[in-house]
C-alpha positions as CSV (number, residue, x, y, z in Angstrom):
1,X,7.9,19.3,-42.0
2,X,8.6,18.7,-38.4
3,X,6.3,19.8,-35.6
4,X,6.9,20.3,-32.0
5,X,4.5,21.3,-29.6
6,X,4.9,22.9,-26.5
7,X,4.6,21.8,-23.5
8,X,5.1,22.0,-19.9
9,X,5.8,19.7,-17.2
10,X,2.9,18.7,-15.1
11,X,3.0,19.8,-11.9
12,X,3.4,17.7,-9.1
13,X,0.0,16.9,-6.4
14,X,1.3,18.1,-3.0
15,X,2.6,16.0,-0.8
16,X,2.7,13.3,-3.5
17,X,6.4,12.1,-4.9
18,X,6.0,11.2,-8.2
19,X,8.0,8.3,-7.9
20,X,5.4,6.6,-5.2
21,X,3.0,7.7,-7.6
22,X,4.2,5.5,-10.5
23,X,5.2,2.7,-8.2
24,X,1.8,2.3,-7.6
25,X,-0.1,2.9,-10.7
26,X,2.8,-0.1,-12.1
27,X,1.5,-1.8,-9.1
28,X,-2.0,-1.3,-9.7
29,X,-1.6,-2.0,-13.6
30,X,0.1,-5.4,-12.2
31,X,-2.6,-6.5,-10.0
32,X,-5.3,-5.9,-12.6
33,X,-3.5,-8.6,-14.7
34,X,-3.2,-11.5,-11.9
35,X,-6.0,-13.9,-12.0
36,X,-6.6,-14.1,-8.3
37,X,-6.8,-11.7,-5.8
38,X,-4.8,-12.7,-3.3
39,X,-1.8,-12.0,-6.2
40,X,-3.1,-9.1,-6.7
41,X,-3.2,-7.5,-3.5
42,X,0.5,-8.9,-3.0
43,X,0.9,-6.5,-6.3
44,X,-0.5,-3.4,-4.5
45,X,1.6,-4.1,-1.2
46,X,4.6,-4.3,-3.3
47,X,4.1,-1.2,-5.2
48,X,3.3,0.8,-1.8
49,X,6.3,-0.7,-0.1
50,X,8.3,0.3,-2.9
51,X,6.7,3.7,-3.4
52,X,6.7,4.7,0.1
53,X,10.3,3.3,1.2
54,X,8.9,1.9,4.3
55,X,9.8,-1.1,6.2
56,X,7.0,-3.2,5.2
57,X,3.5,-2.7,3.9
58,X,0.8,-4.4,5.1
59,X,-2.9,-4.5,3.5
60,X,-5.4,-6.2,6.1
61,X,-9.2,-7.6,5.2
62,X,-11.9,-6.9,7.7
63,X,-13.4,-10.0,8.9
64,X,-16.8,-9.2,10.0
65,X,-17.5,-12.8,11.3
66,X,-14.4,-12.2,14.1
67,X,-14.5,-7.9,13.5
68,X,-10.8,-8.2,13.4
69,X,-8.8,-6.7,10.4
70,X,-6.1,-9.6,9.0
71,X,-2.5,-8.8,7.4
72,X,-3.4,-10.7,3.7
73,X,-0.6,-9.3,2.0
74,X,2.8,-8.3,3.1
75,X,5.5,-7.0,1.3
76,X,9.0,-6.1,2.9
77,X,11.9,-7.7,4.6
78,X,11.3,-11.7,3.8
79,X,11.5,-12.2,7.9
80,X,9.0,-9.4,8.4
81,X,6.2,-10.6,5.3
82,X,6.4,-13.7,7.7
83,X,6.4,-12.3,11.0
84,X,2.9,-10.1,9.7
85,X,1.3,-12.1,7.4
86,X,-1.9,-13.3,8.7
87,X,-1.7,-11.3,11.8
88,X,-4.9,-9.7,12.8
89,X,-5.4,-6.6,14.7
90,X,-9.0,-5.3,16.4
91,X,-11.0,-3.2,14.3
92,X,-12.5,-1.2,17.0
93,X,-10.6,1.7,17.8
94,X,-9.3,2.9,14.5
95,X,-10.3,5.8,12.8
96,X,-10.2,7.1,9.4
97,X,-7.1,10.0,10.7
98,X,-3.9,9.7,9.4
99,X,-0.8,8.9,11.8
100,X,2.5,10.3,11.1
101,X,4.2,8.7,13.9
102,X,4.2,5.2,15.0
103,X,3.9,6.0,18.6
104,X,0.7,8.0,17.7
105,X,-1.2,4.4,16.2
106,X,-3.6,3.0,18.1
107,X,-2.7,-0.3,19.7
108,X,-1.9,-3.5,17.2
109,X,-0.5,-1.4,14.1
């Protein structure tokens, strides 16, 4: 006897591709693997770069000793993981809001 069940595809979260979505649970399901962190934050920055199709991604660490916020993985353009990583940036001045344009960043992003 063969049984199939029904089913229906799962809707989509809005504003979510599903393919960034997998990207970065691969990603995440990569990085819980690596044995160091550094490895597996270069994981996650991978699987956003990837996911998003943006230039580059960049995760930065705050550094409350200096209260500046430092690029500590990279993933993009070989030139432009180079050019970023280690780069720090103030961490007064930003906010929580999300920017949909560059121009509308605050200063150092």
């Amino acid at each position: 006897m063969t049984v199939q069940a029904e089913s229906e595809a799962a809707p989509a979260a809005p504003g979510i591709a599903i393919d960034a979505l997998s990207a970065l649970a691969r990603a995440a399901a990569q990085a819980a693997r690596r044995p160091s962190v550094d490895r597996a934050l270069q994981d996650v920055a991978a699987g956003a770069h990837l996911g998003t199709g943006s230039e580059a991604a960049v995760i930065r660490l705050h550094d409350p000793a200096t209260g500046r916020l430092e690029a500590v993985a990279v993933a993009g353009p070989a030139p432009l993981e180079a050019e970023l990583h280690g780069d720090a940036i103030a961490a007064e001045g930003l906010t929580e809001d999300r920017v949909e344009l560059l121009a509308d960043a605050p200063a150092g992003i």
